[in-house]
C-alpha positions as CSV (number, residue, x, y, z in Angstrom):
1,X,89.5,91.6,57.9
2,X,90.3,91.1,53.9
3,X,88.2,94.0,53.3
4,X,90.2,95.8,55.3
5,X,93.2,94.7,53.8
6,X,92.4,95.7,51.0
7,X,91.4,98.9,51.8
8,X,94.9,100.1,53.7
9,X,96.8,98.1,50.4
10,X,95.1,100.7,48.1
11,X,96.0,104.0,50.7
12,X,99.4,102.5,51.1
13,X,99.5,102.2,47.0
14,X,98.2,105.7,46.7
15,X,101.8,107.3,47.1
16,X,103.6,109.1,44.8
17,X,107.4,109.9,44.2
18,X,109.1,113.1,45.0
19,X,112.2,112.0,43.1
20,X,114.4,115.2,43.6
21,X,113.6,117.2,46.4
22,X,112.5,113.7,48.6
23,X,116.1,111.9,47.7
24,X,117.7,115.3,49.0
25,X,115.8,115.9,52.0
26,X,116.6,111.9,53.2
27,X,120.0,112.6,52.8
28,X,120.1,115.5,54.6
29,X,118.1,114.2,57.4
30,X,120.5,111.0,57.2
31,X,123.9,113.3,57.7
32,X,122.0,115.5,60.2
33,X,121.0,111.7,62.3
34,X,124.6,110.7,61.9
35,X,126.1,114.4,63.2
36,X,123.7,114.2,66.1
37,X,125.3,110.7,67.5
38,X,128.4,110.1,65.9
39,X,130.3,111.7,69.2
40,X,128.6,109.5,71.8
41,X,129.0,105.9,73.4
42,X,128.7,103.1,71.3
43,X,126.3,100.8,73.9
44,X,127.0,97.6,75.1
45,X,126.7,94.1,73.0
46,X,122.9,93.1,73.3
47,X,122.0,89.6,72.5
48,X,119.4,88.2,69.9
49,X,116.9,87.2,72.8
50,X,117.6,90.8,74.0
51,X,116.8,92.7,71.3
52,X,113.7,90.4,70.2
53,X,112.2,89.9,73.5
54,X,110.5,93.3,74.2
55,X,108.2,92.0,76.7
56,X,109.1,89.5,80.3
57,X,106.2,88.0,82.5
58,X,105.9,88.0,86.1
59,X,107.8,84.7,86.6
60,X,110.8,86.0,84.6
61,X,111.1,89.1,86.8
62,X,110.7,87.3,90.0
63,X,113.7,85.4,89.0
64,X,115.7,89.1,88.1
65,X,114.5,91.6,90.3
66,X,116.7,91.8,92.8
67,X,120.2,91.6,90.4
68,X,122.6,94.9,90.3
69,X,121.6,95.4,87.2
70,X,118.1,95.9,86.6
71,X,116.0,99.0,87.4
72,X,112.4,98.8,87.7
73,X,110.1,101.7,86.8
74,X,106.3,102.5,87.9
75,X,105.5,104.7,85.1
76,X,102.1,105.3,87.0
77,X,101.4,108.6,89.2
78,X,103.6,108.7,91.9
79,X,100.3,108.6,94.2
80,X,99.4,105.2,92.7
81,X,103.1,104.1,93.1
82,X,102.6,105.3,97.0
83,X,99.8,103.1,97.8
84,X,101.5,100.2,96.9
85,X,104.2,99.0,94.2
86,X,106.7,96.0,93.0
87,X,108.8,95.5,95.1
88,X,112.5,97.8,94.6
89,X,110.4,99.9,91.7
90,X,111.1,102.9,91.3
91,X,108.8,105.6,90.7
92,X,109.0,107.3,87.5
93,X,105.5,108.9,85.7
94,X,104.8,109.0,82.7
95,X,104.2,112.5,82.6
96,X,107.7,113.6,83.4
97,X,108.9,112.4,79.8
98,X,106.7,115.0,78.1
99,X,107.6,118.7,77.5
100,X,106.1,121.9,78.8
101,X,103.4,123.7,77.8
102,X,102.4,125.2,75.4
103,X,104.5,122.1,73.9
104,X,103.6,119.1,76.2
105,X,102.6,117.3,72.8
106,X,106.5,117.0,72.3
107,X,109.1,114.7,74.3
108,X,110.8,116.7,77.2
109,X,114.3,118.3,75.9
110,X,117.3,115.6,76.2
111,X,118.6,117.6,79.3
112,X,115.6,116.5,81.0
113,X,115.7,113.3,80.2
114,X,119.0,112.2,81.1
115,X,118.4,113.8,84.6
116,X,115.2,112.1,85.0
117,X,116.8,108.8,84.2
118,X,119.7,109.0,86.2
119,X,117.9,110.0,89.0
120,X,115.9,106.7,88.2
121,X,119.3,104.5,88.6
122,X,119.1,104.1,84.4
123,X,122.9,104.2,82.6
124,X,124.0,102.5,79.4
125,X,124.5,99.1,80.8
126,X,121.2,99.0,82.7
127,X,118.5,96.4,81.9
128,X,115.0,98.3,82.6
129,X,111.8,96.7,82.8
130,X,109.1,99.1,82.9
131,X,105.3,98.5,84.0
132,X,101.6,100.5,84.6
133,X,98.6,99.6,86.0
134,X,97.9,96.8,83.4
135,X,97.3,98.8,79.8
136,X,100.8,99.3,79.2
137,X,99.8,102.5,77.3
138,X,102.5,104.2,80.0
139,X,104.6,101.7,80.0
140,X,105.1,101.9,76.0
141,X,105.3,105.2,76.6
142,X,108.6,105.5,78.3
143,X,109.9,102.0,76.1
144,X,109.7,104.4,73.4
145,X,110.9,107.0,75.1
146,X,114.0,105.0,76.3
147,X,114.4,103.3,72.8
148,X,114.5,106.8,71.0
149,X,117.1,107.9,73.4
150,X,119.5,105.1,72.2
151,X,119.0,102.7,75.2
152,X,118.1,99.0,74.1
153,X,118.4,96.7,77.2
154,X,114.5,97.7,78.0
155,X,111.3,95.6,78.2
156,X,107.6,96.0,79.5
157,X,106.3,93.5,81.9
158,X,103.4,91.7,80.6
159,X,101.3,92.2,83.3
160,X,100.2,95.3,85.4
161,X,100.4,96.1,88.7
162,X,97.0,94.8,89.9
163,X,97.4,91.6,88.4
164,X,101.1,91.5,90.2
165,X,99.6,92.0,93.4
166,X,96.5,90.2,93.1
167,X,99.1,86.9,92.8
168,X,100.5,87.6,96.1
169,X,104.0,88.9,94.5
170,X,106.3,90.8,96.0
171,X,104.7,94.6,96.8
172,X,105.7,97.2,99.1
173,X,104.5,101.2,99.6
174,X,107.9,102.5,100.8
175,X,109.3,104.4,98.2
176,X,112.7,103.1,96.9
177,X,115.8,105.6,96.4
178,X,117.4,104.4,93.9
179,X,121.7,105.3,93.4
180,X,121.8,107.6,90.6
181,X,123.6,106.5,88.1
182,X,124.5,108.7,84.7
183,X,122.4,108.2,81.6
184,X,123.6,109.8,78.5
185,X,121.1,110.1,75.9
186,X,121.8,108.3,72.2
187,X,119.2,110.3,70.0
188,X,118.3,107.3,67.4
189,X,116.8,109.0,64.4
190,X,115.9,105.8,63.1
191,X,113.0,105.9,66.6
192,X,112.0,109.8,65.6
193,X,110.1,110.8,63.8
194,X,109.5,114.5,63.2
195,X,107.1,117.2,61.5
196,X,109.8,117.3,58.3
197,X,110.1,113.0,57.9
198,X,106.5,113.0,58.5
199,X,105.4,115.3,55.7
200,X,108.2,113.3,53.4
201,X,106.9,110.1,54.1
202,X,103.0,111.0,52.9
203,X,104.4,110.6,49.3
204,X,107.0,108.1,50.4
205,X,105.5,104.6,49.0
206,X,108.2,102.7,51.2
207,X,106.7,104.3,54.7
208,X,103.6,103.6,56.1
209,X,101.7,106.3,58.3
210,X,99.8,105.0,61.2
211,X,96.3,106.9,62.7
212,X,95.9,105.3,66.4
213,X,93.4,107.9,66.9
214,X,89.6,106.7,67.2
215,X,87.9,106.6,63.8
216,X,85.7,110.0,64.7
217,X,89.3,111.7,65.1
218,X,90.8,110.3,61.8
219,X,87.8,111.7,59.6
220,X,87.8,114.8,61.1
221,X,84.3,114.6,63.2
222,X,86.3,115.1,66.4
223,X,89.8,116.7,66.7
224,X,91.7,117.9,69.8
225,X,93.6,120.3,68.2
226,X,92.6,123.5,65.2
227,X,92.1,121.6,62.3
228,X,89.9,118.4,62.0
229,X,91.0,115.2,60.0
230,X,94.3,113.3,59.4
231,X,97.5,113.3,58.0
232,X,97.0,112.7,54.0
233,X,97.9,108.9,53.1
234,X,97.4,107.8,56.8
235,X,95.7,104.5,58.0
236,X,93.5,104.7,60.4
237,X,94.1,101.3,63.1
238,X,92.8,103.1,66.6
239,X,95.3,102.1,69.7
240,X,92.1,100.4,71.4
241,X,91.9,97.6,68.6
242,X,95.0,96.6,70.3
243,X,93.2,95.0,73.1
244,X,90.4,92.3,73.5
245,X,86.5,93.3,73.9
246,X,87.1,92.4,77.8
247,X,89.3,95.7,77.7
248,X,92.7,96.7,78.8
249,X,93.9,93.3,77.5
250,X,96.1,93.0,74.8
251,X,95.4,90.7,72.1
252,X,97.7,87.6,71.0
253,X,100.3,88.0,69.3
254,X,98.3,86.4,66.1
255,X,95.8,88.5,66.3
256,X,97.9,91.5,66.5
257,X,99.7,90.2,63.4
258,X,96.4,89.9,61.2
259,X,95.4,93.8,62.9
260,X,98.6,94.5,60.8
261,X,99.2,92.5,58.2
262,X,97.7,95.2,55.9
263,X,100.8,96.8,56.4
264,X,103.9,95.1,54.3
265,X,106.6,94.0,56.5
266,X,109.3,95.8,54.1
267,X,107.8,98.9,54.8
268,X,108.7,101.6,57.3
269,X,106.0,102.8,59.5
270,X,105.4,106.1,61.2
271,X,102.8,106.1,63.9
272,X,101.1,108.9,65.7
273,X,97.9,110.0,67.8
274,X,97.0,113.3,69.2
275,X,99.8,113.5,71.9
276,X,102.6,110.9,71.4
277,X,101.0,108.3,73.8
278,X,98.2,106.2,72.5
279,X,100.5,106.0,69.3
280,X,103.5,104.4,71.9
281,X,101.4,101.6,72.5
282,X,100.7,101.0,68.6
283,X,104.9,101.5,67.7
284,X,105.7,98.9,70.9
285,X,103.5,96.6,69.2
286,X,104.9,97.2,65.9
287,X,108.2,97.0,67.3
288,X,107.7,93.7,68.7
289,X,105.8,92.7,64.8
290,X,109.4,93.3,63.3
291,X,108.4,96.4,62.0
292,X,111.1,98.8,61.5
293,X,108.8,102.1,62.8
294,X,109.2,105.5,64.4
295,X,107.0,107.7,66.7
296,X,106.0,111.1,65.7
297,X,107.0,113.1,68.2
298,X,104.5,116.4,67.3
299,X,101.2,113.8,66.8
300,X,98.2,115.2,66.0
301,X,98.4,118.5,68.6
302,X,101.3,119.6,66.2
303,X,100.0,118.8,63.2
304,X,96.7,119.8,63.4
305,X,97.8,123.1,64.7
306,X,100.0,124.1,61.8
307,X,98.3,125.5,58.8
308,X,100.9,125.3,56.6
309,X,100.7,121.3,56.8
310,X,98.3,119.5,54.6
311,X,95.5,117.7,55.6
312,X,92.8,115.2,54.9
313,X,88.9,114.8,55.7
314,X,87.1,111.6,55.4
315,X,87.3,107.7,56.2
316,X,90.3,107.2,53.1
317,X,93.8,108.0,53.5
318,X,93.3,110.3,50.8
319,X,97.0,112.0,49.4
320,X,98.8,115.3,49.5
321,X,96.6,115.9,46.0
322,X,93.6,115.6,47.8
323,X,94.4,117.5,50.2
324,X,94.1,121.2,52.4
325,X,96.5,123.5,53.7
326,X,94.3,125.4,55.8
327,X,90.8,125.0,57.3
């Protein structure tokens, strides 16, 4: 694990300023954050065990599910949800929270979303726990989703659905009709971030970019997309490290801080994959770290795609000197 260390320390130190054109485009991209929400609702007061609790377990929601408050979401298929579910869940896949093609890679527009969650029974004063079958790759998913659109009162149940049901909790396979309620989306720029912050930050030595591709993705043996390789000055630490050798079991919460403690707690942290949803697990697990991170929206199927974006080959972060525009 030191090696390692040492190795992400000397990618992460590999940055270099861009002093003008960098300090410009942050301020820009600060105004343009602040236009884009300074005319909507200021959300509720949340608590310190609110905001720093991002995950409940089964006994905890036992205890809440059946307040006016709190919506449950099944962000599994809404076949899965069919054959059987938590009791009052709601169904709401994961799926629907991507875009179209040809750009599914990218969250679906903010229209969308704020009919999908009020349809769901989700406003601003909603608590939301949200759950999968037991991976909580979906379930970070839609946290994220949630959390970018400027809703805070969410949290991921710590176990999946099989586990709920194989302790004899509550279930039922009637689907549940929730009252729709209206949620008004908060974009939080701080939760984004997009094909413009994501080339600033390569040369940005106070942001971190995160790989969670597989390590055949990263050096650009495999690729989903045009181009094969990475985004220069990123560290490769693949979404599946996240769990145990036993397999869709995430690790403790010490062993989660040593996968990251290569990464310096003052630093921002960018995170993407191919799609937007391997990544979601890595920024829920960041979030809950302390890390002050953000979710590339675009991933790998946008950047990989876009010749005009530089790019790196090989097992090193490499930097925008080393790298190609075009392959």
């Amino acid at each position: 694990m030191r090696e390692r260390d040492r190795e992400l320390q000397m990618g992460l130190n590999k940055r270099r300023h861009l002093p003008g054109v960098f300090g410009l485009a942050v301020f820009v991209l600060g105004i343009l954050g602040f236009l884009a929400t300074a005319d909507l609702p200021v959300l509720g007061h949340l608590s310190a065990a609110e905001v720093e609790h991002h995950r409940v377990d089964a006994q905890w929601l036992l205890a809440e599910m059946d307040k006016p408050d709190l919506v449950i979401l099944d962000t599994r298929s809404r076949a899965d949800y069919l054959e059987g579910h938590i009791r009052g869940a709601v169904s709401l896949p994961v799926w629907e929270t991507f875009g179209e093609d040809p750009r599914s890679d990218l969250v679906a527009p903010i229209s969308r979303i704020q009919a999908l969650f009020s349809r769901a029974g989700v406003d601003q004063q909603t608590r939301v726990v949200l759950y999968d079958g037991g991976e909580m790759i979906n379930a970070a998913r839609v946290f994220w989703v949630l959390e970018m659109h400027g809703h805070q009162r969410v949290s991921v149940l710590s176990t999946g659905f099989r586990d709920w049901s194989q302790a004899g909790l509550p279930v039922e396979n009637r689907p549940v009709e929730p009252v729709p309620r209206r949620f008004l989306s908060h974009v939080t720029s701080a939760r984004l971030a997009t094909r413009l912050s994501t080339r600033l930050a390569i040369d940005d030595p106070a942001t971190a970019i995160v790989d969670a591709r597989e390590p055949e993705e990263y050096a650009g043996v495999e690729s989903t997309a045009r181009r094969f390789g990475h985004i220069p000055s990123a560290i490769n630490i693949p979404y599946s490290e996240n769990f145990t050798s036993e397999g869709n079991v995430l690790r403790s919460f010490e062993e989660l801080e040593a996968l990251y403690r290569g990464i310096p707690r003052d630093r921002k942290v960018i995170t993407y994959c191919n799609k937007g949803r391997h990544s979601a697990l890595t920024y829920f697990i960041l979030r809950e770290l302390g890390y002050e991170v953000s979710a590339y929206d675009g991933s790998w199927f946008e950047w990989g795609n876009d010749t005009s974006l530089p790019i790196v080959r090989g097992e090193q972060p490499g930097s925008a000197r080393d790298s190609q525009v075009s392959d």
